[in-house]
C-alpha positions in Angstrom: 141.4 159.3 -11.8 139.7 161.6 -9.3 139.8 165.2 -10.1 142.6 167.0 -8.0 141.5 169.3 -5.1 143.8 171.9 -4.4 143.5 173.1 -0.8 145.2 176.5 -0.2 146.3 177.0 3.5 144.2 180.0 5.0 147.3 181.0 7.2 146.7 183.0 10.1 143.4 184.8 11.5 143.0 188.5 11.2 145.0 190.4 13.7 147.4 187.9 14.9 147.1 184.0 14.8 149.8 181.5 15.3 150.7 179.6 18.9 152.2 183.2 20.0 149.6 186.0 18.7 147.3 185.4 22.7 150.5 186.3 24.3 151.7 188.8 22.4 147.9 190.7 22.4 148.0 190.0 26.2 151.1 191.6 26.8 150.3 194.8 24.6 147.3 195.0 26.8 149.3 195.0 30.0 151.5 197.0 28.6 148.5 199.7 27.4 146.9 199.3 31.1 150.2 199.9 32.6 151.1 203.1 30.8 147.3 204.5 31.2 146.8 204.0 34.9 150.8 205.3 35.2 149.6 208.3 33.3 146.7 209.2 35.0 147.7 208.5 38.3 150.9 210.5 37.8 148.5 213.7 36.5 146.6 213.2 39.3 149.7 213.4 41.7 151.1 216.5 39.4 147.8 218.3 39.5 147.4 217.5 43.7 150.4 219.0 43.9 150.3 222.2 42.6 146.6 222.7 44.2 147.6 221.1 47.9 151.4 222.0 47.6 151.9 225.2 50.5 148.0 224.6 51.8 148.5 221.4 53.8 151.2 220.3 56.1 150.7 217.0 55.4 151.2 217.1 52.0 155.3 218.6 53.4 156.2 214.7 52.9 156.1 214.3 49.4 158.3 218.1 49.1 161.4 215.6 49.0 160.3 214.4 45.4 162.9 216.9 42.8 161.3 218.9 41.1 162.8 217.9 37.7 160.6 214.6 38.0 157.6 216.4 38.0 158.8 217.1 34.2 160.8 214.0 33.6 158.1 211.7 34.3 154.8 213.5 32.5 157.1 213.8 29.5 158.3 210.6 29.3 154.3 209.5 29.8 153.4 211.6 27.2 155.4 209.6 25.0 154.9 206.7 25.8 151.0 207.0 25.7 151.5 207.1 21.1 153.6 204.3 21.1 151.1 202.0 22.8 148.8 203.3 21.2 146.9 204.2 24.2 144.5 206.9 22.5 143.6 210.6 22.5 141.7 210.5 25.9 144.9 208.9 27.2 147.3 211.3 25.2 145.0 214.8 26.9 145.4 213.4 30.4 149.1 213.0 29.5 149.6 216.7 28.0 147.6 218.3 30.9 150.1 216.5 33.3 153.3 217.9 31.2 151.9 221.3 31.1 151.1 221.6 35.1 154.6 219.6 35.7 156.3 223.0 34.0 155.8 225.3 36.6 157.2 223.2 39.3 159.8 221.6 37.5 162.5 224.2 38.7 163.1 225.4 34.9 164.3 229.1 35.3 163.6 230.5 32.0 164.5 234.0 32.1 167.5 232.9 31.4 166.3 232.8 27.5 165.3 236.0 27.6 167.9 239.0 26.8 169.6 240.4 30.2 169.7 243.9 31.4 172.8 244.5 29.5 176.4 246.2 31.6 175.2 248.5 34.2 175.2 251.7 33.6 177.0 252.6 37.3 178.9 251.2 40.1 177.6 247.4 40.9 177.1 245.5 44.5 178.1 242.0 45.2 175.4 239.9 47.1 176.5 236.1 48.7 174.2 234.2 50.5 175.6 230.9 51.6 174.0 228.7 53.8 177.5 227.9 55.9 176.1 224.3 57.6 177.5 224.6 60.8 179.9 227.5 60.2 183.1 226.1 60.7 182.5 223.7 63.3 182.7 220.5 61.1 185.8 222.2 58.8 189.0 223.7 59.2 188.9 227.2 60.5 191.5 228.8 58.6 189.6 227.4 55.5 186.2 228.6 56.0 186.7 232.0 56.3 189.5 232.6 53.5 186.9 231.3 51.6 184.5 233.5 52.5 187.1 236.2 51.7 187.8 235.3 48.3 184.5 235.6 47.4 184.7 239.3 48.4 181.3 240.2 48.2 180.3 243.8 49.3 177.2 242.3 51.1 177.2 238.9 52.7 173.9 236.6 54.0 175.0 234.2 56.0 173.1 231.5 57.7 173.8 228.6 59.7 175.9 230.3 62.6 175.2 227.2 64.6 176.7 224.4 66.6 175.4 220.6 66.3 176.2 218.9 69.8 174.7 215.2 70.2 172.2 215.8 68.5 171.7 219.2 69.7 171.7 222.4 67.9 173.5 225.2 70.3 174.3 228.8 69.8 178.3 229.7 69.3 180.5 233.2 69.4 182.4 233.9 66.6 182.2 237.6 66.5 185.5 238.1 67.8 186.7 236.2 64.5 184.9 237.3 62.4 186.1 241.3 63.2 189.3 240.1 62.8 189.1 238.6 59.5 186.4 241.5 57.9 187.6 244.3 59.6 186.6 246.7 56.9 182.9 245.1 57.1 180.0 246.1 59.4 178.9 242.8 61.3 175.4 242.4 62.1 174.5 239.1 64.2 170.9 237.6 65.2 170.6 234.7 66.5 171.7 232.1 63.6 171.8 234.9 60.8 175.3 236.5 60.3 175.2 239.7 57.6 178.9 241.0 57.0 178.5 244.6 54.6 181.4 246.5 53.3 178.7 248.8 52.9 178.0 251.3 55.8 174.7 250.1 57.6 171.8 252.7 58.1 169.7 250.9 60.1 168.5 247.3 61.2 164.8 247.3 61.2 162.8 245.0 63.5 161.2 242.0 60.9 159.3 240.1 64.0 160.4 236.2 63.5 164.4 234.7 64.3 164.3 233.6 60.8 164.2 236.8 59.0 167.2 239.3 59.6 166.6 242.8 58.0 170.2 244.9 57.4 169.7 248.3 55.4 173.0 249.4 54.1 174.1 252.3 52.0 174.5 251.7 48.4 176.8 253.5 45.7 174.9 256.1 44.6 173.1 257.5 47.6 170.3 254.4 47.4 169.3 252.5 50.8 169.7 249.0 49.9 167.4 246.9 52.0 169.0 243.4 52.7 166.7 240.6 53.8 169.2 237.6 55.2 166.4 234.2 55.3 166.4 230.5 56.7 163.7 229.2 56.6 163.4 225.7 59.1 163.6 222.7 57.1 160.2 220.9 56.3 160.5 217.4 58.0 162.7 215.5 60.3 164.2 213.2 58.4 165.0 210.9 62.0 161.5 210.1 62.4 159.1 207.7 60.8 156.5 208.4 58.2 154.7 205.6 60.1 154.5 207.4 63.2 152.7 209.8 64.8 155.5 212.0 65.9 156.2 212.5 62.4 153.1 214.5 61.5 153.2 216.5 64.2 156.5 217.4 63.8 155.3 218.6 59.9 152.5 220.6 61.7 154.8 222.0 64.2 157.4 223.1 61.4 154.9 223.9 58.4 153.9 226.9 61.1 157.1 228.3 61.9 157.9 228.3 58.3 154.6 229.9 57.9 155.4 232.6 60.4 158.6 233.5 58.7 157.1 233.8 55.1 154.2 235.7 56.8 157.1 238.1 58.6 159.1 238.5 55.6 156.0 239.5 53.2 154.8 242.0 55.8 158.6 243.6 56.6 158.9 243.8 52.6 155.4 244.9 51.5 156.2 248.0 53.7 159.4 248.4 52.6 159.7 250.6 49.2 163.7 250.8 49.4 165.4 248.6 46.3 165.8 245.5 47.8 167.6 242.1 47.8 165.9 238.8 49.1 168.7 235.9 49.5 168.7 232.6 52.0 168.2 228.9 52.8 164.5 229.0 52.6 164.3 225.1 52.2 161.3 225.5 49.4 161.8 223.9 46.3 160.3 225.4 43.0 157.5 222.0 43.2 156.4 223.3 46.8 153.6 226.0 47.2 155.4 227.4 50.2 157.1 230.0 47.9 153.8 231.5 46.5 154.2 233.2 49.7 156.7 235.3 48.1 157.4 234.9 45.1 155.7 237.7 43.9 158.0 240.3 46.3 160.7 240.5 43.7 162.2 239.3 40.5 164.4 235.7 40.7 168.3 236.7 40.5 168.7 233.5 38.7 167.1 235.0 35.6 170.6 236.4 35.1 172.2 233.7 35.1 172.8 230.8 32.8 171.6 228.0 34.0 168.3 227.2 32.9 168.0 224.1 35.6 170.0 225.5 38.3 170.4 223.5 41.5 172.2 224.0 45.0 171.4 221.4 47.5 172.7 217.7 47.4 171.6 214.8 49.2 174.7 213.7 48.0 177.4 214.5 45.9 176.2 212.5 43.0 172.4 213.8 43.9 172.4 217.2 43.3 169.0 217.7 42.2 167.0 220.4 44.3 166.8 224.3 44.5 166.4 225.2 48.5 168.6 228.2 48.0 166.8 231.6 46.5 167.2 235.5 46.1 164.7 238.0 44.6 165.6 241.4 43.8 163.1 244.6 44.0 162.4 247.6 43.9 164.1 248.5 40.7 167.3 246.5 41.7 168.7 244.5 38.7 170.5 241.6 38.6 173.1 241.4 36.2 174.5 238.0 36.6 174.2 235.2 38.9 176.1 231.9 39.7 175.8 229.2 42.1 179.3 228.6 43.1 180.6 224.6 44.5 181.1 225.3 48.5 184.3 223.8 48.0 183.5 220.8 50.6 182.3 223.0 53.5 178.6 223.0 53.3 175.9 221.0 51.4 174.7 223.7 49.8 175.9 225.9 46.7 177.1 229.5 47.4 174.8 232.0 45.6 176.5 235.3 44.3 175.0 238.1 42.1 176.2 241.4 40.7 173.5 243.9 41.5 173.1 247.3 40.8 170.8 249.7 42.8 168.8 252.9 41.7 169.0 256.4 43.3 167.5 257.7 46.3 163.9 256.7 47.2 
């Protein structure tokens, strides 16, 4: 009998094998392409944004994006990038995406940071509420007992406007409103209302119909310098990206927004009184429009608690941009601050913050 030949089966090649390993390699490879050119294109956008961002009206179109995606999607990139095994070069490009997406991700971190502490003297109520349409679209009674029981000492109101098929027209409510604050001084420009309980001093000339200046007189003996802003919206969202009409329309808006950044920073750069900075200035923390300036005063919503907070919705389940700022200066501090639900009578949130103002200057 033949000697018996054992023949031991080799199983599968190195690496994979078997009818299924071509597939399975292919779709790691897919899967490895897809997350590298996701990762770098993403960067790319991230990085063109925070360069372009405020220097090109063009670039106005892609401000609709929320800012929390800038973080959302180079951290969830950066995670990704380890698991398919995409390597370091991949993993940098990743990183430097997450750490540019911070900035503009609408994070408000002074919020970790210990506060100011109880103020030392009396305090000053600021609201600035962007009204959308006044009262036009809600019940009157409504609107403006809401406004009273916010009883602010200071209010910066914005949207005193009509919309008429598909017009925007001026309206007269200053009858009302001396009826309903009748212990307030009203001061009205165009489509800026700002109501103080606090004597005014003066209204100083700012030079744009965006930008409404009110000095008022503080507890204390201080000059309070109230700045009252509405900045015009950055697109038209009734027009096409695929037409022309569109682009100009960003040009024609990206300078008027311009000229009221431009007006504010050279009213406030002259102005040494403690100040407060509130309005609809239709910026979000991703756009470079606020660079502008940012750098005129400290964020109130350092004082607050929200670390991500938000006030505009492009619907009530979509509430996921900041449009909506004030900035405190000149040695004012800002001891808390809230964004408060408009109860149904504008899109946006209604800001309020406890101030407190230093002597004389």
């Amino acid at each position: 009998m033949a000697d018996a030949v054992l023949t031991r089966n080799p199983g599968p090649p190195p690496g994979g094998g078997g009818p299924d390993a071509g597939g399975g390699g292919r779709a790691r490879h897919v899967l490895r392409t897809l997350v590298g050119v996701s990762a770098c294109g993403w960067t790319a956008f991230v990085l063109l944004n925070l360069v372009v961002s405020g220097r090109w009206h063009v670039w106005l179109a892609f401000s609709v994006v929320p800012p929390i995606a800038y973080l959302v999607g180079s951290a969830s990139l950066a995670l990704a990038v380890p698991l398919v095994r995409g390597g370091w070069r991949l993993l940098a490009v990743a990183l430097v995406g997450l750490v540019a997406a911070v900035p503009q991700s609408g994070l408000t971190l002074g919020v970790l940071t210990p506060g100011p502490g109880d103020p030392a003297g009396p305090t000053v109520t600021v609201v600035s509420w962007n009204t959308e349409y006044w009262d036009r679209t809600d019940d009157s009674d409504d609107f403006y007992q809401h406004l009273r029981d916010l009883d602010a000492d200071v209010y910066l109101l914005q949207e005193y406007l009509d919309f008429v098929d598909g017009r925007i027209v001026s309206i007269d409510e200053e009858a009302a409103l001396e009826a309903r604050f009748p212990d307030y001084d009203i001061v009205i420009r165009g489509h800026l209302v700002t109501l103080s309980r606090l004597p005014v001093l003066d209204v100083p000339a700012v030079g744009h119909r965006d930008v409404l200046r009110v000095d008022v007189a503080a507890p204390g003996g201080a000059a309070l310098s109230t700045y009252n802003v509405h900045v015009r919206a950055q697109m038209d969202p009734t027009l096409s990206p695929l037409s022309g009409e569109f682009y100009r329309t960003l040009r024609a808006r990206d300078e008027r927004r311009v000229a009221a950044y431009d007006a504010l920073r050279a009213s406030a750069t002259r102005d040494e009184r403690p100040g407060v900075i509130g309005g609809d200035l239709n910026t979000t923390p991703a756009m470079g429009d606020l660079r502008r300036i940012r750098d005129l005063g400290q964020d109130a919503a350092d004082a607050g608690s929200s670390v991500h907070p938000v006030s505009w919705d492009l619907s009530s389940a979509l509430r996921l941009w900041r449009l909506d700022w004030m900035f405190v200066r000149n040695g004012v501090v800002a001891h808390d601050y809230r964004l408060e639900d408009p109860a149904g009578l504008s899109d946006h949130s209604v800001q309020i913050a406890r101030i407190s103002v230093g002597g004389d200057r």
